[in-house]
N, C-alpha and C positions, 0 to 999 in steps of 0.2 A: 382518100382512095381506100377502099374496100378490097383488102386482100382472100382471096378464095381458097381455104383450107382444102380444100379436098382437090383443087391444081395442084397446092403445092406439093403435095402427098403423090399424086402424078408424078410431077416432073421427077421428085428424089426415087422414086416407084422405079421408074425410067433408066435415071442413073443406075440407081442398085442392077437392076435386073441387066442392063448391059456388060457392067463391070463383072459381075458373077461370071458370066455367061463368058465374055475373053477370060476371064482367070480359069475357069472352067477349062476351054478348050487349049488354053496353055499347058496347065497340069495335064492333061488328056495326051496330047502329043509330045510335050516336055520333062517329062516330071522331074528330071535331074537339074533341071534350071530352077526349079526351087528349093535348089541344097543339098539334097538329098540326092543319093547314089543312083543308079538305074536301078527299076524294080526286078527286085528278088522275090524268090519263093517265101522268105520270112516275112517283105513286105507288102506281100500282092492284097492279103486281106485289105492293109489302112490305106492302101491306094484306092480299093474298090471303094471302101468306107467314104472315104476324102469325095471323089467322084459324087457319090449319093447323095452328099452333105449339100455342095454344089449345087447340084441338080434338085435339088428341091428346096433348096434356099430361091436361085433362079425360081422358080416355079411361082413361090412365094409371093417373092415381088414383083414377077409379072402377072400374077393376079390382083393386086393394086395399083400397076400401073394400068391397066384396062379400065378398072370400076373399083377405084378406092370406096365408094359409099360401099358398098354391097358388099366389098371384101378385107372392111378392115380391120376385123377382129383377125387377119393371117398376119397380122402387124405380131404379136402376141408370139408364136412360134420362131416368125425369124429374129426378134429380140433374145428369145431364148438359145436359138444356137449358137446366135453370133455370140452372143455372152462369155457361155459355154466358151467357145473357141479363145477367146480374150482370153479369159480366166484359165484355161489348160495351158494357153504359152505362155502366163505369169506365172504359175505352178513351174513349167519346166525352167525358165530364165531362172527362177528363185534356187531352183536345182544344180544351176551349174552347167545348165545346157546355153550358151552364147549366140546362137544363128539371127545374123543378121535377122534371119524372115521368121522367126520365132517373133520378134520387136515387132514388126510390120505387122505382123498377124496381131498381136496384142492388141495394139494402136487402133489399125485397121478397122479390125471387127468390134475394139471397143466405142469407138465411135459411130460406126453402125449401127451396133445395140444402141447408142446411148441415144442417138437423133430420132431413133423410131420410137423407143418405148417415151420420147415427150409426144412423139406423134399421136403414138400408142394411147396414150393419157386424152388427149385432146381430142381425140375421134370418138376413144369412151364418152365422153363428156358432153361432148355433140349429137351421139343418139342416144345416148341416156336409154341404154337400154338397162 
């Protein structure tokens, strides 16, 4: 049986971009539900920040989940944020900062990065561009 790269890159396209999109509008309506206080004037910047990150992560992967062949060099940007986000809640845990969702975030988006950029690798490779 011949499995078809560029489904599979769909279907996880799929997942990603749903998943974003509920943690999206969780953070949007909840933000205290993930650990953090209710937003303050000190914090209103990294909430919008946070928001954007989301929002165009989402974005991301639902322009792969439509037409992975055509868009899968945006594989390349959300490996990099999600990275980024891994490695900033490793930075803070190593700090001395303990939040639960600091660990999830870590994990979370470590694995995220980690599944796309072999995606990432393998779609390179396939249009050899």
């Amino acid at each position: 049986m011949r499995i078809n790269f560029w489904f599979i890159v769909r279907i996880l396209s799929s997942i990603a971009f749903i998943l974003f999109v509920v943690f999206l509008l969780l953070f949007i309506f909840e933000p205290a539900g993930f650990g953090g206080a209710a937003i303050s004037n000190s914090s209103s910047l990294w909430y919008a920040l946070s928001i954007a990150f989301m929002t165009t992560v989402s974005s991301l992967s639902l322009l792969l989940a439509i037409n992975p062949e055509r868009f899968w060099y945006m594989m390349a940007p959300l490996v990099a944020g999600k990275a980024a986000s891994s490695i900033a809640s490793l930075i803070l845990i190593s700090r001395a900062f303990s939040s639960p969702f600091l660990r999830m975030n870590m994990l979370g988006d470590g694995a995220i990065a980690l599944i796309f950029l072999i995606l990432l690798i393998f779609a390179y490779r396939k249009t050899k561009i």
